[in-house]
C-alpha positions as CSV (number, residue, x, y, z in Angstrom):
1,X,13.1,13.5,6.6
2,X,15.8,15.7,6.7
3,X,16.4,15.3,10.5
4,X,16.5,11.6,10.1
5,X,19.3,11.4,7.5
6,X,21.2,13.4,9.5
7,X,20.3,11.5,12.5
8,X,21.3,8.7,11.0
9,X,24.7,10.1,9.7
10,X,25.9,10.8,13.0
11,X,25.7,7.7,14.3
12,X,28.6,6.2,13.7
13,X,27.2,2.3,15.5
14,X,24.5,2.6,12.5
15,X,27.3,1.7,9.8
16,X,28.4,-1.8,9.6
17,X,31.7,-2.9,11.3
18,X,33.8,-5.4,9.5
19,X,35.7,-7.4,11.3
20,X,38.6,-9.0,9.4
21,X,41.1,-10.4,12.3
22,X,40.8,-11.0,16.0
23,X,39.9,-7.7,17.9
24,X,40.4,-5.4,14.6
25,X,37.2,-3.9,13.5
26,X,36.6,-0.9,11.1
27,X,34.0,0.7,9.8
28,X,32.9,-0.2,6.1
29,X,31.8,3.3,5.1
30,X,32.9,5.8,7.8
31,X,36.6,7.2,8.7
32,X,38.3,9.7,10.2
33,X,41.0,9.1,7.3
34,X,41.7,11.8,5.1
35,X,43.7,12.6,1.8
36,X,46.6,15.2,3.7
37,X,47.2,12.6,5.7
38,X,48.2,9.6,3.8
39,X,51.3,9.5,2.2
40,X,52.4,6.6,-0.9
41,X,54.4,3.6,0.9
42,X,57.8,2.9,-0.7
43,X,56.5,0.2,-2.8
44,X,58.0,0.9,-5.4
45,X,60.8,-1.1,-6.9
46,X,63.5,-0.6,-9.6
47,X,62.9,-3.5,-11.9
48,X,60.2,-3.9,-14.3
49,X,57.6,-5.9,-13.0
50,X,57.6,-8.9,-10.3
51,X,59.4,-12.3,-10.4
52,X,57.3,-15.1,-10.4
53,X,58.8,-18.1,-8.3
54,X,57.8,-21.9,-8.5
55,X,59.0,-24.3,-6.7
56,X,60.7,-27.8,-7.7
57,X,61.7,-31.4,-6.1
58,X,64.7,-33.3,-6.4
59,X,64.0,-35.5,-10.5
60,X,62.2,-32.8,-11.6
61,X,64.6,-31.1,-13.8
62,X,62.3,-31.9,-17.2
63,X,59.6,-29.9,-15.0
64,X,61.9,-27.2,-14.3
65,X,63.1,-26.6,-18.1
66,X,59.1,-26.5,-18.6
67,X,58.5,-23.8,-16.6
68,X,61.4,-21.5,-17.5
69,X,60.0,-21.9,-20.7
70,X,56.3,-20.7,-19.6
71,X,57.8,-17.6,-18.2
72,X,58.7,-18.7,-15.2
73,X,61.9,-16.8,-13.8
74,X,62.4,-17.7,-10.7
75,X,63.5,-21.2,-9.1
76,X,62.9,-22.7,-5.0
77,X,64.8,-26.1,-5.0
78,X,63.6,-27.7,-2.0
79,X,66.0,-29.9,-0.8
80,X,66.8,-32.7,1.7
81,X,70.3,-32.8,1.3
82,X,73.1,-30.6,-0.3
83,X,74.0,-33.6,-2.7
84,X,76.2,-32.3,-5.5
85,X,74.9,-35.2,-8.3
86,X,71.0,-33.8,-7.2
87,X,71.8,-30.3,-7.4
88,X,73.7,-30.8,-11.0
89,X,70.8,-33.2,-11.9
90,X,68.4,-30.3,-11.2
91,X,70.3,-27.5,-12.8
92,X,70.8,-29.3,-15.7
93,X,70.0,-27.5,-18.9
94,X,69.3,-24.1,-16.2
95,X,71.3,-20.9,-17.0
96,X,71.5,-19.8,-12.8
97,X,73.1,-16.5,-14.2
98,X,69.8,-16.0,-15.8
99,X,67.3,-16.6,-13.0
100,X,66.6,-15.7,-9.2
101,X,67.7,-19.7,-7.4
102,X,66.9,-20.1,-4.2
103,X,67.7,-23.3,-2.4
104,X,65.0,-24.5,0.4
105,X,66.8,-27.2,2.6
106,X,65.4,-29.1,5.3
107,X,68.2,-29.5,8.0
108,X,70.8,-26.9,8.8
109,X,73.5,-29.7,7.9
110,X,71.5,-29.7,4.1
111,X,72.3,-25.8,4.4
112,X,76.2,-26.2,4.8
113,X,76.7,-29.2,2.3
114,X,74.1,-27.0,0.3
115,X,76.7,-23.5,0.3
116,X,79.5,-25.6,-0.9
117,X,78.0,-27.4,-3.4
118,X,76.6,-24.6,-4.7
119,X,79.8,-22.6,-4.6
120,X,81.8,-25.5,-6.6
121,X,79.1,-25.3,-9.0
122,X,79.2,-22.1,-9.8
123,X,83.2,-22.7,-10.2
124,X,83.0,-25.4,-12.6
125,X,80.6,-23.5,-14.8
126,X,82.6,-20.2,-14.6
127,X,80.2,-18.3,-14.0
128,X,80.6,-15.1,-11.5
129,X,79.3,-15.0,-8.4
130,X,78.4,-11.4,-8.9
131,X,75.6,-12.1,-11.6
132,X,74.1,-15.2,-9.8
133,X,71.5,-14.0,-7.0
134,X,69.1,-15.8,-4.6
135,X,69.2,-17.2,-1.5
136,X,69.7,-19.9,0.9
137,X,67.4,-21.1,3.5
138,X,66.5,-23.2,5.9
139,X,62.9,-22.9,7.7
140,X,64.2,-24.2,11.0
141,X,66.6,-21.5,12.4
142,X,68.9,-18.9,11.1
143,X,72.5,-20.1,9.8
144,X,75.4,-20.4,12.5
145,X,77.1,-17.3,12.4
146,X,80.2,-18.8,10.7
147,X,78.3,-20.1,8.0
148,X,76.4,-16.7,7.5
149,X,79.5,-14.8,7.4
150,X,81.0,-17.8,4.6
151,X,78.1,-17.1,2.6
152,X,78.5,-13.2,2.9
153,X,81.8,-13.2,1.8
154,X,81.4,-16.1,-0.8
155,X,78.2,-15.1,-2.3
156,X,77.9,-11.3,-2.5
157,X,74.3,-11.4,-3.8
158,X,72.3,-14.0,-2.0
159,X,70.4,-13.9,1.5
160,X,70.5,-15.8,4.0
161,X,68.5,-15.1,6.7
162,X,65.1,-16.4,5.9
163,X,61.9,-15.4,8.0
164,X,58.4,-17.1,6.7
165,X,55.5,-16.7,7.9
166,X,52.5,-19.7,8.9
167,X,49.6,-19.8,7.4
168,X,47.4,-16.9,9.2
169,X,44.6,-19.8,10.1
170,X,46.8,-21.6,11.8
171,X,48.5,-19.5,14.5
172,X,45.1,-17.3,15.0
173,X,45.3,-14.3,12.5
174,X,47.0,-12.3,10.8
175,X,48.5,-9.7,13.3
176,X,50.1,-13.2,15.3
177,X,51.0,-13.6,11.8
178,X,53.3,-10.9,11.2
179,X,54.1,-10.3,15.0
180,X,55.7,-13.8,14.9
181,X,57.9,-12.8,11.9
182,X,59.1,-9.5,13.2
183,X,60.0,-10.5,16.4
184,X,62.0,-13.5,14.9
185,X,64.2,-10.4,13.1
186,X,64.6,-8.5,15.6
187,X,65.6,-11.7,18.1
188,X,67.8,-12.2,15.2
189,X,69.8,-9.0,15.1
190,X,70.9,-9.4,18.9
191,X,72.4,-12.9,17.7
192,X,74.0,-12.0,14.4
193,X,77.3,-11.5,13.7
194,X,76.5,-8.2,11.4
195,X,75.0,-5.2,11.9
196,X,71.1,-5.0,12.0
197,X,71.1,-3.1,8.6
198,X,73.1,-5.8,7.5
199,X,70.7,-8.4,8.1
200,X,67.5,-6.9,6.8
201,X,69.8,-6.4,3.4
202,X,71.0,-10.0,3.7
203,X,66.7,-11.3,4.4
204,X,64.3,-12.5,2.7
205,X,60.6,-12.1,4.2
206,X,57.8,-14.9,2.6
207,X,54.0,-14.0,4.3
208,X,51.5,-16.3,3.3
209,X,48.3,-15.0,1.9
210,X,45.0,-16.2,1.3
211,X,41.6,-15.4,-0.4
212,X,40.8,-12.4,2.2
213,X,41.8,-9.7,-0.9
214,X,41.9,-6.4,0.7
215,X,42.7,-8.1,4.6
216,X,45.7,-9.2,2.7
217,X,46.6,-6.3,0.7
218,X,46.2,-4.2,4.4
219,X,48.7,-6.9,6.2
220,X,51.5,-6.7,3.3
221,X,51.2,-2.6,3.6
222,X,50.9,-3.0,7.5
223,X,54.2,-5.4,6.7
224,X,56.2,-1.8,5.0
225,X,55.1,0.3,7.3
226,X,57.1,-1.2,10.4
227,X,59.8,-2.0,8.0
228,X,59.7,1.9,7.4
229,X,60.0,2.2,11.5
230,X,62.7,-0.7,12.1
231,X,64.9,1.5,9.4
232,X,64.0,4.9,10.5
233,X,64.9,3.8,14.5
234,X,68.2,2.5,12.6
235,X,69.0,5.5,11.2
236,X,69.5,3.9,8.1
237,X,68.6,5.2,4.6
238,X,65.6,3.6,3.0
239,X,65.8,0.5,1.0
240,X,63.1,-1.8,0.0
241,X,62.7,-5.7,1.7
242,X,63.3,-8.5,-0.2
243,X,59.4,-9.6,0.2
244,X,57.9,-12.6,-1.2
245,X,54.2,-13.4,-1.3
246,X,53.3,-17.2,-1.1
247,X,49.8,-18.0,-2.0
248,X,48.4,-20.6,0.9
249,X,47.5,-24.1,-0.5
250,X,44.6,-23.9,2.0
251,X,43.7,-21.0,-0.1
252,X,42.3,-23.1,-2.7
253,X,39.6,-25.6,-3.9
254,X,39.0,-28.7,-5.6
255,X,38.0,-26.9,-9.0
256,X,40.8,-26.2,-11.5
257,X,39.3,-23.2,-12.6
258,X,38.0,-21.5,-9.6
259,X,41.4,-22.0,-7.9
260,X,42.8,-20.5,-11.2
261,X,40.7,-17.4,-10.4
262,X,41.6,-17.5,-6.9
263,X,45.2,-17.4,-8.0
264,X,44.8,-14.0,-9.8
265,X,43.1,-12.8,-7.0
266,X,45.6,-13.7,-4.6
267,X,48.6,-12.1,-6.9
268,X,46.8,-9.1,-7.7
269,X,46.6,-8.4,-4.1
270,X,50.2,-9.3,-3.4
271,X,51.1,-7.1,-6.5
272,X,49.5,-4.1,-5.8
273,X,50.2,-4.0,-2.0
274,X,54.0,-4.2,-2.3
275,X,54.9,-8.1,-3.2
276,X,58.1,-7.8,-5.1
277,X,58.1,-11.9,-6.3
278,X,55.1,-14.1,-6.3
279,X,55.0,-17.5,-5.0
280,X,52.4,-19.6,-6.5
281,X,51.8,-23.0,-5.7
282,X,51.1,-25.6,-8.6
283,X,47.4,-27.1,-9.1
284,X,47.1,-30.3,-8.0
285,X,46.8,-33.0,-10.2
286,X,43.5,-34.5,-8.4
287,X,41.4,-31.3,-9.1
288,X,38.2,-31.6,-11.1
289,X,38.6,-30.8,-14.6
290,X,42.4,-31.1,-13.9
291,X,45.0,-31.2,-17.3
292,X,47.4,-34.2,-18.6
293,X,50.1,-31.9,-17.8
294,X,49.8,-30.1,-14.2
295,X,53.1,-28.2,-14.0
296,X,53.2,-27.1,-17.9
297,X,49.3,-25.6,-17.0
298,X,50.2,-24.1,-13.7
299,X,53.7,-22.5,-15.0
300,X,51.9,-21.2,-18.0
301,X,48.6,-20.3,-16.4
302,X,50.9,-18.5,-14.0
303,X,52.8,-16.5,-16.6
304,X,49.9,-15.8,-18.2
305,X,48.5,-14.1,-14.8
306,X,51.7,-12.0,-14.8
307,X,51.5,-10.9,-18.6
308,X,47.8,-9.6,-17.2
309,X,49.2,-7.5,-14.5
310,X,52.2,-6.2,-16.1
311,X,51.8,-5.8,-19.5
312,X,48.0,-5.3,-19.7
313,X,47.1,-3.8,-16.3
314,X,50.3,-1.9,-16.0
315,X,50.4,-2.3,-12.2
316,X,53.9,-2.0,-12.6
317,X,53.9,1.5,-13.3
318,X,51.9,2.6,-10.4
319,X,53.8,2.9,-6.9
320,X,51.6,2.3,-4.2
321,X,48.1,2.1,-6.1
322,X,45.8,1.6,-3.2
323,X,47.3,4.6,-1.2
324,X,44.6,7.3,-0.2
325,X,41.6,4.7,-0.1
326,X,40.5,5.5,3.3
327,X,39.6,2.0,4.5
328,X,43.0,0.3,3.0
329,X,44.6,3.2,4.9
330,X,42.6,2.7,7.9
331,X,43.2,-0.8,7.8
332,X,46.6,-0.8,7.2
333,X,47.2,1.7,10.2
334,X,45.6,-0.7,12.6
335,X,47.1,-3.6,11.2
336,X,50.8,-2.4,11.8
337,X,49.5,-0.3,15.1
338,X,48.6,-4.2,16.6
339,X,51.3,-6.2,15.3
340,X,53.9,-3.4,16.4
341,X,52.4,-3.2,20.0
342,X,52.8,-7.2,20.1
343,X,56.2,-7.3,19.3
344,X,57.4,-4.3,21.8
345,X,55.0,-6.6,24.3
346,X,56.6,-9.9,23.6
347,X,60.6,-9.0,23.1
């Protein structure tokens, strides 16, 4: 009997092999991880919890003034156009010195009437462009180098250089995933007019997640650990991305409350692998068992979700809380071992 347990232990094929992305397999039980040689990932951030971002349409300023009341504290316009009456319409009632804005256009002409009419806004209110921060973005492409350097020198604390990431699904997995987003920075820092550093202080990164819970909580950390290498080949001193985790819709059902579970899932993950704000999408209105008011559910549903993690979880207080968990490590490692060997493939 004896024989045959140990037998048994020393084949290594005998334990299953999970496969959570193209060519990536790990063992579910067996590694050659151990404690001495994983080390926390700087995680950690100064503030005291995570910002939880929603995001808005032009006439939905009563929506807006909803939410902020819920708890949420932090705002994505997106916009078509830079219109100065449909920004104002949309801010109306909103302190901006009070939240995280960040302004979504569609068209890189959007993005320059966008700059100035948020500048003149920020005039005519009087409020200093030192205690307003966010960012500006536009999906398409990366700002013209003038306008990047107007914005820099106008707008201290936003970004401007906005990398996102496609659903994982949709450009086959998670390591084309993050390859794709990493190689757009780096393509990016051989165009800018700034120094790399610069730029990854002047990014923000959004990765879409989905229900995978610990493939996704691997592919955030896998996300830190080449930011860690991009800095350390700069010679720069460490500093933490400005990361935002966006929930997929594809993520979610047809049931209200399952996708509310699925939700908390999905921001647990992001939390506690690194996610500094949270981007969760509203329920749809056509859901079973779906409420009279959608956005004043989802906002507070959404704050509510937060309260749990911060204030009765504590994961705030914990840096790096999956760190020494050999198959998070292990996953983690391969994760950012594949998507790193891509991008030095592809550049």
């Amino acid at each position: 009997m004896a024989d045959n347990k140990k037998k048994q232990s020393e084949n290594k094929s005998d334990f299953p092999q999970w496969e959570p992305d193209k060519d990536l397999k790990i063992s579910s039980f067996k590694s050659g991880k151990t404690l001495e040689k994983c080390s926390s990932l700087a995680v950690d951030s100064d503030d005291e919890g995570w910002s939880l971002l929603q995001t808005f349409k032009p006439g939905q300023n009563a929506l807006i003034l909803t939410a902020l009341n819920q708890g949420v504290n932090a705002l994505e316009l997106a916009l078509e156009t830079g219109s100065p009456d449909e920004f104002d319409q949309l801010m109306k009632g909103v302190k901006a010195e009070m939240i995280s804005l960040h302004l979504n256009y569609t068209n890189g002409a959007a993005l320059v009437e966008g700059f100035t009419t948020l500048s003149s806004y920020l005039v005519r209110k009087n409020i200093d462009v030192h205690f307003v921060d966010g960012s500006l973005r536009y999906a398409g492409q990366q700002p013209f180098n003038w306008l990047a350097q107007d914005i820099n020198e106008t707008l201290p604390c936003f970004s401007f250089y906005y990398f996102e990431t496609p659903d994982a699904e949709s450009v086959g997995g998670h390591v084309e995933q993050l390859s794709g987003l990493f190689l757009n920075l780096l393509r990016t820092f051989e165009k800018a007019p700034f120094e790399p550093e610069d730029v990854l202080r002047k990014s923000v990164f959004r990765i879409l997640t989905g229900n995978d819970f610990l493939t996704e909580a691997a592919k955030i950390r896998a996300f830190y650990k080449i930011w860690d290498l991009i800095l350390e080949e700069l010679n720069s001193d460490h500093f933490l991305p400005d990361m935002e985790i966006s929930v997929s819709p594809k993520a979610f059902g047809e049931d209200l409350y399952f996708n509310l579970i699925r939700s908390t899932s999905a921001a647990v993950s992001a939390a506690i692998s690194g996610g500094t704000r949270i981007h969760l999408p509203f329920l749809d209105t056509n859901q079973k068992n779906a409420p009279t008011d959608p956005v004043a559910f989802s906002s507070r549903m959404h704050a509510n979700i937060l309260h749990l993690m911060q204030h009765e979880s504590h994961l705030n207080r914990v840096s790096d809380p999956l760190a020494g968990s050999y198959l998070m490590e292990e996953l983690t490692d391969k994760f950012a071992e594949k998507v790193w060997d891509k991008v030095t493939k592809n550049l």
